[in-house]
N, C-alpha and C positions, 0 to 999 in steps of 0.2 A: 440119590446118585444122578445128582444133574449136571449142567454148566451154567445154572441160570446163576443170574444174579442174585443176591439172598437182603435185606436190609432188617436191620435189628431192632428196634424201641424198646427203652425201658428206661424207668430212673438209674441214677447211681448204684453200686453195687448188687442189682439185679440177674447180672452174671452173662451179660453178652458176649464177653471175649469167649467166656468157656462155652456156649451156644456155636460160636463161629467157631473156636476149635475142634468142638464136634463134629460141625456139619463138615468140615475138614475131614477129620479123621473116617467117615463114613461115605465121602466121596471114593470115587474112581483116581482121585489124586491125593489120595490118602500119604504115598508114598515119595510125596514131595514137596518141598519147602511150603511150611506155613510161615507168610513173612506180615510183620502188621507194623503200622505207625500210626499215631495218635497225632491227628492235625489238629487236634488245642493244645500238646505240648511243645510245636514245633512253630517259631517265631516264620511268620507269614513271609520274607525274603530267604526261609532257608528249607521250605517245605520242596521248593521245587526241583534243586538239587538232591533231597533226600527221594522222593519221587522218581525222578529222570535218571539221578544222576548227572555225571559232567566228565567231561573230556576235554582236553588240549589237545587238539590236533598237532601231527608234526612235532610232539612231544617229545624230547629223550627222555620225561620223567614220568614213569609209570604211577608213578605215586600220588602225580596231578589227577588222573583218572580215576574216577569213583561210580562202582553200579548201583545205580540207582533200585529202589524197592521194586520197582515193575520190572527188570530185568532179573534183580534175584530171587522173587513168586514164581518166574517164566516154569510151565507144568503146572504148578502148585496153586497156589491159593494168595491170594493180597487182602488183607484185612484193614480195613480205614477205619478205624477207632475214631468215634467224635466228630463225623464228618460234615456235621451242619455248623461247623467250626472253622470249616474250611475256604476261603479269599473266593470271591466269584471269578478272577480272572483263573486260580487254579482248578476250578470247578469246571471252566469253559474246558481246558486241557483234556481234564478227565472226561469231557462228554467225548472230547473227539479220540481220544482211546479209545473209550469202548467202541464207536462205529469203528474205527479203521484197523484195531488189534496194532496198533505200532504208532511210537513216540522217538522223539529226537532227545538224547543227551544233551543237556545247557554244553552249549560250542561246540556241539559236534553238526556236523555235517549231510549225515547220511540215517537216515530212521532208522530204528531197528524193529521186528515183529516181535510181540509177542503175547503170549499164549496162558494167561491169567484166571484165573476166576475170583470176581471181586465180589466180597462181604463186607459190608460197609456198619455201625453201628453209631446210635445217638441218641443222646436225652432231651435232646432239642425237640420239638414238634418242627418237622419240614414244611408241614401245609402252611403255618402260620410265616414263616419265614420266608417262603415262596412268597407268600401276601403281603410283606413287608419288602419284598424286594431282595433278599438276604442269603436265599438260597434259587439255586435254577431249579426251574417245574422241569426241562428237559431230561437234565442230571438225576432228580428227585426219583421220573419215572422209568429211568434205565436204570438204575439203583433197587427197586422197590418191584419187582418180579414177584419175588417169592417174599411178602412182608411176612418179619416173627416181633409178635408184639409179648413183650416179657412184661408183666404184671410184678410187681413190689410183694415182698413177704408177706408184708399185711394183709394181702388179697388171697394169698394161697397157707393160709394155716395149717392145711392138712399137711404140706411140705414138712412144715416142723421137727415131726418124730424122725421124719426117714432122717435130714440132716443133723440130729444130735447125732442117731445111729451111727452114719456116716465117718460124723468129726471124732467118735469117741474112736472108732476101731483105727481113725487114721493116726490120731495121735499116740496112740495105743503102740503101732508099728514103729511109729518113727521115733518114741522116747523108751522101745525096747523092752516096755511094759506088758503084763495082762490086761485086756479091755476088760472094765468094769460095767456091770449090767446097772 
């Protein structure tokens, strides 16, 4: 029950998002928007838009106007899936959010505050990327507060039993069945 910043590691399907849903749902802002985007599946000229947002000033058309991911987390939680995936000029952005808690909508005018807690997750190594130039050491260590390093199935065997258990009572429920022992 923090506001720190949280950062994720782990291969592929090692289960970070649902780590970061967690630490979501066990926070103090449990009861407000958990919003996430995945900056490797969002083409690098439209990450910032999805981020910010944008506005037309002087607009009759509401419809020009789009809230960006930081404004719709505001309370809640922002989740950056894949974030060493993410342009160093949108990275510089994100350093200056977190010091100043407020960003500008692409065309708009006037910042707006807000009030986020960001979990960030990646299968990238940051240090090497740093060292390569790829990622910010700045970014990296405002990110990485509370580091959760997720280990791969192979490494945790004992996991095993409890997730058959798990998936059998879940599928169980959901195709209306008796779970079979």
């Amino acid at each position: 029950k923090t506001d720190a910043r949280v950062l994720i590691t782990g291969e592929n399907g090692t289960g970070k998002e649902l780590i970061a849903r967690l630490i979501h749902q066990k926070s103090h802002r449990k009861n407000k928007r958990f919003i996430q985007i995945n900056a490797a599946a969002i083409p690098d000229d439209l990450i910032e838009d999805e981020l910010f947002g944008y506005a037309v000033e002087n607009s009759a058309h509401a419809a020009k106007n789009k809230k960006g991911k930081l404004l719709l987390a505001d309370g809640g939680t922002l989740f950056l899936d894949e974030i060493g995936e993410m342009s160093l000029k949108t990275q510089a952005k994100l350093v200056r959010i977190i010091e100043e808690n407020r960003f500008t909508p692409q065309g708009a005018e006037e910042s707006i505050r807000t009030d986020c807690r960001i979990i960030a997750s990646t299968t990238s190594n940051l240090r090497e990327r740093i060292t390569k130039e790829n990622f910010r050491r700045d970014l990296f260590y405002k990110l990485n507060v509370i580091p959760v390093a997720i280990p791969p199935l192979r490494e945790r065997k004992e996991d095993i039993p409890l997730l058959i258990k798990y998936f059998l009572k879940y599928y169980a429920l959901e195709s209306g069945r008796k779970q079979k022992n």
